[in-house]
C-alpha angles and dihedrals in degrees: 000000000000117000114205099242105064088153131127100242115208112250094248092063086077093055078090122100097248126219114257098211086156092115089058112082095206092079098040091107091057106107109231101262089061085044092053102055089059120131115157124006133176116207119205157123127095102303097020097248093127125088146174122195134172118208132215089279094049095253106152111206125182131212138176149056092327095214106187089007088281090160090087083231102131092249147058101248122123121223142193092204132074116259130203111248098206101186088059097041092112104006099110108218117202091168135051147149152152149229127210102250071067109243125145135228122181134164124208136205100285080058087254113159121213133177142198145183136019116029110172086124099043091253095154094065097231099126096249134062098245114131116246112236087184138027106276128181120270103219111159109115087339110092097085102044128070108229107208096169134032131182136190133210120187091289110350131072134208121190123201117220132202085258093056093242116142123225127195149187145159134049111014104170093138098026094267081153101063094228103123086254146080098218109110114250116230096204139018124305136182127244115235134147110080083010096060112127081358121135113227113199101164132035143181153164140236115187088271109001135079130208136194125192098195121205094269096051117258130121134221128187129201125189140026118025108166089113090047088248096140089072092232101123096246134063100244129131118245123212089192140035113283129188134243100240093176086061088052105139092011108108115225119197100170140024130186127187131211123189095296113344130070134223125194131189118211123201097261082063093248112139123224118207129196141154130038117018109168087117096041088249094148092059100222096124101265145075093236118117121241125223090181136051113276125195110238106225095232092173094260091294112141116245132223109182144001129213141189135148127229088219089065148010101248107120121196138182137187129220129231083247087054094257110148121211127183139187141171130059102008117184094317090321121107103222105189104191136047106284119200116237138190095231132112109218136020094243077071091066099052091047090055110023112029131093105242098029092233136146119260098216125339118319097233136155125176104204103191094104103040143034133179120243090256091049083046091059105031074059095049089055105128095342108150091210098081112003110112093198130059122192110204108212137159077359085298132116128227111191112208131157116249092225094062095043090050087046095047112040134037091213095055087038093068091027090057105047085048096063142018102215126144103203120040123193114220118196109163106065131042126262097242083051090048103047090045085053093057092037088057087053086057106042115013090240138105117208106184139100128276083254099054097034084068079064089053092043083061098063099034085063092044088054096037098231091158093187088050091050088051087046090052096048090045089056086043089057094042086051095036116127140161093264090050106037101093095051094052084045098052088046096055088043082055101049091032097251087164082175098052093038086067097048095054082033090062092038099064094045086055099050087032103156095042099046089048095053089064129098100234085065085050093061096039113155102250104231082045083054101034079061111035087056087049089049094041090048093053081050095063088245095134090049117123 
């Protein structure tokens, strides 16, 4: 199977906080290096076997079933396998989301908008219902502002620009546009009315409903009511923003909409709840739906951030100490009150517990302020500022810091409380064995290929690191062929990798022809021969 990035990445590319998209099955056949160049990913469809990352280079690939053609790929095939979006490669998205249709929106950091997918509504804002097989801009009314925010409901899409005007387009059955209609609206349109010389800094969709927190707090909502998730106080629909009057005086920084419920965050960290609650989704104990706002009893505790999905009716928040609690539809429960969780983010919540297993916004970390103590010292790997030890081999220099080294491994430990040297001379292994040795100290990984790693097998066995010489028979198996099997063979016959030996062992019986046509066969040691025919013949490997 062939993954789209083969190439050799530069050291400093992983200085970066990396994505952990781990939790999320969808990526569970990416091998780790793809894993680990991820920097912002967006999980969704049905069943939550779609998906759209963008790596450290700002490369944006798309898997998945491709339903509508909502890849992005210019066709309706699905793949396993990740695929390159060109139009998207530089572009720099901080916003993206998605409706269920599914179509896409996303604006990048020149404030461009572009959409995707299903169009039947005209959700794409393109002025016709054709479906988008790639990513085109959205113009209308558009080339002149900066979006910095969009948002999706099930058909319809609202963008949020620098002057903290909303735009919106698509299905509009219940005047989830704003507009003072229910006629869709094919491209984008500003909301007015009640909106009108307002700032917008937030906002967020329901399936059928919009909301707006503006910059001095307050919070309007547009669209389907019937759930009460407007905060009103009645089920009605509404054609045109309306504000909350029962939060007047309450300041709200941040909303977030589930299906049909809403949840909002003030700035003394409290969370209101309103709208559908078969599932307990508001958190207030019950099962009752809530026309007004209702404050969620979170034990005092300070919250940070709130988060719910339009695609399900799971409902998370985050405290000021980094506990996470969630309520709502859990994995086909209804849990109807605030439940304390050992996770550290929300996005835990919708990869375990929702249904379906979808990301509530984009997936996205930064980085450049902050790195864990395993990032800090995978960047201080041979890096002359700070080490305080320097090995010499081949002529070249490896810088590495003696308290790791002591932490790390029994053999320095002893090495280095024997002398103080600064500059060790190392003549028994090669530099590229060496350095991946170190590097492993440093990292827990191992980087080479199966031919070098039998180099690094060596010396795992001389210095007796039994997790590095597993590490070092797992890549041998991964890189193993028919020209090199009988080295490999020949290597784990030689350090005593008994597991390792049967594997190459099995794999030349059962490639028997070709292994025994190469030239490594050909200079097979004679006792290694003598032995490997006997085996092979108590194998059944001459039968005819």
């Amino acid at each position: 199977m062939v993954w789209p990035l083969r190439h050799v990445y530069s050291f400093n590319l992983f200085t970066k906080l990396m994505l952990d998209v781990g939790k999320w099955p969808v990526f569970a056949l990416l091998p780790p290096e793809e894993l680990r160049l991820i920097r912002q990913a967006c999980v969704f469809g049905s069943a939550a076997n779609e998906a759209l990352y963008v790596t450290v280079n700002d490369e944006v690939f798309a898997l998945g079933t491709n339903c509508s053609g909502c890849l992005g790929l210019g066709d309706l095939q699905s793949t396993i396998e990740p695929r390159r979006i060109d139009v998207l490669c530089g572009k720099k998205i901080v916003s993206l989301s998605y409706g269920t249709g599914p179509h896409f929106a996303c604006c990048c950091l020149d404030g461009e908008v572009f959409a995707w997918g299903h169009n039947g509504y005209s959700q794409l804002g393109n002025g016709t219902t054709n479906h988008g097989l790639t990513p085109a801009l959205v113009s209308t009314n558009l080339l002149s502002k900066r979006v910095t925010e969009v948002a999706c409901g099930s058909h319809h899409t609202i963008a949020l620009t620098t002057d903290g005007e909303v735009y919106a387009w698509g299905y509009n059955n219940s005047g989830q546009v704003g507009s003072g209609s229910t006629a869709n609206q094919p491209t984008p349109r500003r909301v007015s009315s009640c909106l009108q010389n307002k700032v917008v800094v937030n906002i967020a969709c329901g399936q059928l409903c919009s909301m707006a927190v503006l910059d001095n707090g307050e919070i309007y909502g547009w669209g389907y009511n019937c759930n009460g998730q407007l905060g009103l106080g009645n089920n009605g629909n509404q054609q045109t923003p309306c504000r909350i009057a029962a939060l007047q005086g309450v300041n709200i920084v941040q909303v977030a909409c589930g299906y049909a419920h809403t949840l909002a965050l003030t700035d003394e960290g409290f969370v209101y709840a309103w709208g559908a609650n078969s599932y307990g989704q508001l958190g207030t104990g019950n099962k009752s739906n809530q026309a007004l706002p209702t404050l969620i009893n979170t034990d005092k505790e300070r919250m940070v951030e709130v988060a719910a999905c339009h695609t399900s009716h799971t409902s998370a928040a985050k405290t000021q100490s980094g506990q996470v609690l969630m309520w709502g539809q859990c994995r086909g429960q209804a849990v109807a009150s605030p439940h304390l969780t050992h996770f550290t983010g929300t996005d835990d919540v919708f990869a375990c517990f929702a249904t379906p297993a979808v990301t509530w916004h984009l997936l996205s970390v930064d980085g450049d302020d902050y790195l864990t103590v395993a990032q800090s010292l995978k960047k201080e790997f041979d890096s002359p500022e700070i080490s305080d030890l320097k090995f010499l081999v081949d002529g070249k220099c490896i810088h590495v810091h003696k308290a790791l080294l002591k932490i790390r491994c029994e053999h320095f430990r002893a090495l280095l409380n024997e002398t103080d040297e600064d500059n060790i001379e190392i003549h028994q292994f090669s530099y590229l064995v060496y350095r991946a040795f170190l590097e492993y100290l440093y990292t827990d990984t191992i980087n080479l290929p199966p031919e070098d790693a039998i180099g690094l097998l060596d010396l795992a066995t001389f210095y007796r690191e039994t997790r590095l010489k597993r590490l070092c028979q797992e890549t041998i198996k991964r890189g193993i062929s028919e020209e090199n099997a009988i080295t490999l063979l020949s290597a784990a016959v030689k350090y005593e990798a008994r597991d390792l030996e049967e594997f190459c062992f099995k794999f030349c019986v059962n490639h028997l022809t070709a292994v025994t046509q190469t030239q490594a066969f050909a200079d097979m040691d004679h006792d290694l021969l003598k032995n490997f025919i006997s085996k092979a013949s108590r194998y059944g490997a001459f039968k005819n």
